[in-house]
C-alpha angles and dihedrals in degrees: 000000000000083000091057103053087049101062089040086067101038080060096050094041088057097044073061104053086045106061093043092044106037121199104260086224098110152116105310110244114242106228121164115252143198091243109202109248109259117269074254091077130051109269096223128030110253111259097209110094119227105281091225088055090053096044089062123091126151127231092240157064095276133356127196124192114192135175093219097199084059109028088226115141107235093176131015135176110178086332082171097042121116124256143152117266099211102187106338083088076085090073082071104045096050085046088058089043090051088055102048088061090048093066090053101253089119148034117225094220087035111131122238142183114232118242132245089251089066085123098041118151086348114132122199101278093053116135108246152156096224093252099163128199113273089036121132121219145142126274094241089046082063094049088052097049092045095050102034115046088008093235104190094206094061091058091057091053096053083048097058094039093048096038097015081229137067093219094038083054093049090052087053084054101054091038081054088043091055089042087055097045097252095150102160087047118111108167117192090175150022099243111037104247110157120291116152076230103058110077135122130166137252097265096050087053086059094051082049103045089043081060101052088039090065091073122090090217092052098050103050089048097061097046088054115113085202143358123207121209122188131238114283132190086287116040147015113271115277151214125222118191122200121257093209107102090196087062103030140037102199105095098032127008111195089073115062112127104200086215090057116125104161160230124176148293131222137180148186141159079249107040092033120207124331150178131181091191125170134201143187128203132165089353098312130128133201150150139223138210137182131160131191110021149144121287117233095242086056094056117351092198094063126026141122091284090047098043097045089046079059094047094058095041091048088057104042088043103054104017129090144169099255127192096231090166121028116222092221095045122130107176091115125114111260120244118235117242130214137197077035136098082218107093108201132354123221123230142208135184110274088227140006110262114209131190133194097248133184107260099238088061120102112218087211082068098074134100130244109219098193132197123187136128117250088251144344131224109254136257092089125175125209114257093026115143110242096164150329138263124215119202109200135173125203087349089304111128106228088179156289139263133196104242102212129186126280111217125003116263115202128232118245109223092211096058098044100044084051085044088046090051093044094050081059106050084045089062108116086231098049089045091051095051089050099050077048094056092043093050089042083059106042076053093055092044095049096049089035087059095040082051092050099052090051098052089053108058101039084054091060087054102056084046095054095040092062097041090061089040089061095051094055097048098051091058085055093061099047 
């Protein structure tokens, strides 16, 4: 009997030690990982940077390449840097015009009189068109005369008939610059005469200048070699001639680049001379910027129609779209699968990712960042995304695919319903009531057996009492 109840309460005792301390046998836990590239891949990205990359250097204070389809840099010098915009603030302030018209405020052949801020903020050696306060002209007059022969005063008309202030029109351009991204972008007026506070960097003139670009009127203005606007109510009609010497040929000749399609030049003592240009050539489109640079009358070999000629050519020479992950590609490593008598599943990229390289790159070069989880619970259907997959280059992202699977695994109804069985009886409550039941009956069992033992032996006294009782009084009686 005492054997018995020994062994009763071992067993409990280990029902116990099981439910606090669980078996580690059990369903594997799917957690993303950092997978190691196939032995297919390098398995570092190159430090050398292309040596094109490295042989170009721009004549200025700053230099921007972009492919302008993609958005990708293919060539920067202090992209971030601070400079002065000179009038190719007036990019901004056409944008905010064009809009303007796109809600529907304003016509784009809608005629307006000029305001009385028409010479805001203009000192004496401002580029013009002679628009003078009072004048009636058409809204598209004042983009041509603000992009074409970059008249200062016509900027500041659009500024006063979109906001009906100057100033409230200069806030609306830095709200639109921060919008854009523009983050090193401060504007103080609508034409780009010369403020300390007014500044921005090449990058941010290219947000700015893609923008603009999107509209059909802008770009058929900048890529204008002149633009004709008939007499008003002030004036004979005129002709305004570009000042872009990629586009037009009127100002200088030795300049002209037959791809040009734009945008817009500026210039200051301060700002130096500038050009934000684009090109497109064979399908291609980018864009240029340089800033700071050389006038053509200071040194005719190199200057900001020279350099950015470079610039594009640089781009559409030794640039091309390049297949750096293939769609149909396999060499990634397979992903175990559970509740399943499939072991693992194989992946691909859900689509091919290219990038406009410099020619002298190797795609093989660059490096798979993956993501996937050690393995995934079946059923798992084909095409399904189970992570992801980075290609970088000299620690520059260049982009990220979904990595799917790559056949359907099927689910086995035995392992998932004991799985199932097992992930609840893993639950911290179930587990709890459990420890609680056990306790409550080793409880039982314990007071059950104390019970027992007492019983016992106050029920062999009482045997033995009477027994004794009856003997005695038997002799009494004899």
């Amino acid at each position: 009997m005492k054997k018995n109840r020994l062994a009763s309460f071992l067993l409990l005792a280990g029902l116990l030690a099981g439910l606090v301390f669980p078996l580690s046998a059990g369903a594997t836990e799917t957690q993303p990982v950092q997978t190691p590239a196939p032995s297919a891949a390098p398995s570092s990205v190159p430090q050398q940077q292309s040596a094109l990359l490295a042989s170009m250097h721009i004549e200025g204070t700053a230099a921007l390449l972009v492919d302008d389809d993609t958005g990708e840099v293919l060539y920067e010098q202090n992209a971030h840097g601070k400079v002065y915009p000179a009038s190719i603030t007036k990019v901004m302030t056409c944008l905010l015009t064009l809009e303007s018209i796109a809600r529907g405020e304003h016509q784009l052949d809608e005629v307006v009189t000029v305001g009385d801020q028409v010479n805001y903020g203009i000192g004496a050696d401002g580029s013009t068109a002679g628009i003078k306060a009072g004048e009636q002209l058409t809204i598209h007059d004042l983009l041509g005369a603000a992009l074409i022969p970059s008249a200062n005063e016509a900027c500041n008309a659009m500024a006063q008939l979109v906001a009906g202030d100057v100033e409230k029109f200069v806030d609306l351009m830095n709200q639109r610059a921060q919008e854009l991204g523009m983050n090193d972008t401060h504007f103080a007026n609508p034409h780009g005469y010369h403020d300390p506070d007014h500044y921005t960097s090449a990058y941010d003139i290219y947000l700015v200048a893609h923008e603009a670009m999107k509209d059909p009127t802008f770009r058929e203005l900048v890529s204008s070699v002149d633009y004709k606007i008939p007499a008003t109510n002030l004036s004979e009609a005129r002709t305004l001639h570009s000042t872009n010497g990629l586009v037009s040929t009127w100002r200088v000749r030795d300049y002209w680049y037959e791809y040009a399609t734009g945008i817009k030049t500026g210039s200051t003592p301060e700002a130096g001379h500038c050009l934000v240009s684009s090109a497109t050539k064979n399908d291609r489109n980018l864009i240029a910027v340089v800033m700071g640079a050389a006038n053509y009358t200071e040194n005719k070999d190199v200057n900001y129609f020279t350099e950015s000629k470079r610039l594009l050519e640089f781009g559409f020479n030794n640039f091309s779209r390049q297949t750096i992950l293939d769609g149909s590609s396999l060499d990634f490593p397979e992903v175990s699968v559970t509740l399943s008598k499939t072991d693992y599943v194989t992946v691909r990229p859900a689509g091919s990712l290219s990038a406009t390289l410099p020619n002298d790159i190797d795609p093989a070069a660059f490096q798979r960042e993956l993501d996937l989880p050690e393995s995934v619970e079946a059923p798992v259907e084909e095409g399904q995304v189970l992570g992801t997959v980075t290609l970088t280059y000299n620690g520059q992202e260049y982009g990220k695919v979904d990595l799917v699977a790559n056949s359907s695994v099927e689910r086995s109804e035995l392992l998932y319903r004991l799985d199932r069985i097992q992930k609840f009886f893993d639950q911290l409550w179930v587990r709890i009531v459990l420890v609680v039941l056990a306790v409550l009956l080793v409880f039982l069992f314990l007071r059950h057996l104390i019970t027992g033992r007492k019983r016992s032996r106050y029920g062999g006294s009482r045997a033995r009492g009477g027994r004794g009782s009856s003997r005695y009084s038997g002799r009494r009686r004899r």
